[in-house]
C-alpha positions in Angstrom: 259.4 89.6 118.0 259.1 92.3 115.5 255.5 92.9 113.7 257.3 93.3 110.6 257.2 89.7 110.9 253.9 88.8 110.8 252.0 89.7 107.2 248.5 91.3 106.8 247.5 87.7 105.8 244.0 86.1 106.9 244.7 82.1 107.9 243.3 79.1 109.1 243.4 78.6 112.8 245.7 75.2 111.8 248.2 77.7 109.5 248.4 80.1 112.7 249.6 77.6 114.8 251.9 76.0 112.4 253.3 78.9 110.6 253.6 81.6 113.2 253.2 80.3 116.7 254.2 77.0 117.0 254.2 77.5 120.8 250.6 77.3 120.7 248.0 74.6 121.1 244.8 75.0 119.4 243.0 75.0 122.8 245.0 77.8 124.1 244.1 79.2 120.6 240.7 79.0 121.0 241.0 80.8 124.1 242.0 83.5 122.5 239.6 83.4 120.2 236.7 83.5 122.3 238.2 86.5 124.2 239.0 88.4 121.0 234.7 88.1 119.6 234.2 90.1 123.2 236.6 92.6 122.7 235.1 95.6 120.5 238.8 96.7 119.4 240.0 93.7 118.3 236.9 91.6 117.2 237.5 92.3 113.3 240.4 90.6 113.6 238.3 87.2 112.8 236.0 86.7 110.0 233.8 83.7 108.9 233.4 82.8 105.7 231.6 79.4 107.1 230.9 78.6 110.2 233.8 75.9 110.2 236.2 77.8 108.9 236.9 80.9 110.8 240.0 83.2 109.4 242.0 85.1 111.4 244.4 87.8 110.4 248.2 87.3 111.7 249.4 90.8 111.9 246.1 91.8 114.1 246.5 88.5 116.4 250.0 89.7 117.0 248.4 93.2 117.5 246.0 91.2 119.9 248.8 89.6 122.1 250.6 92.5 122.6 248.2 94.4 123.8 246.5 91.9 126.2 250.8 91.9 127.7 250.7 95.7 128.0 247.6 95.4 129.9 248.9 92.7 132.1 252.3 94.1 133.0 250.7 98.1 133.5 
């Protein structure tokens, strides 16, 4: 996967999963999620505009996912 895939987009947590990583479930999503609000690097990557509808920017959840596999693999 290249990151010049992913645009600097903000999306629904449904659009995520359908139009980028269909491998995904939205548990497995929210997973992510809640690990991304404790992480100080990464934690912009979601806004609210509600509280419903959080927005998450592809390009820095791809940013996100590599760098939790860097970390894994060291």
């Amino acid at each position: 996967m290249d990151i010049n895939n992913f645009p600097d987009i903000l999306v629904s947590k449904q659009q995520l999963i359908d139009n980028y990583f269909p491998v995904f479930k939205m548990k497995t999503l929210e997973k992510y999620m809640t690990a991304i609000k404790k992480d100080d690097d990464f934690k912009c990557i979601i806004t609210y505009g509600s509280s419903r509808m959080p927005m998450i920017n592809v390009k820095g959840f791809f940013l996100y996912l590599q760098n939790r596999q860097n970390k894994m693999y060291k």
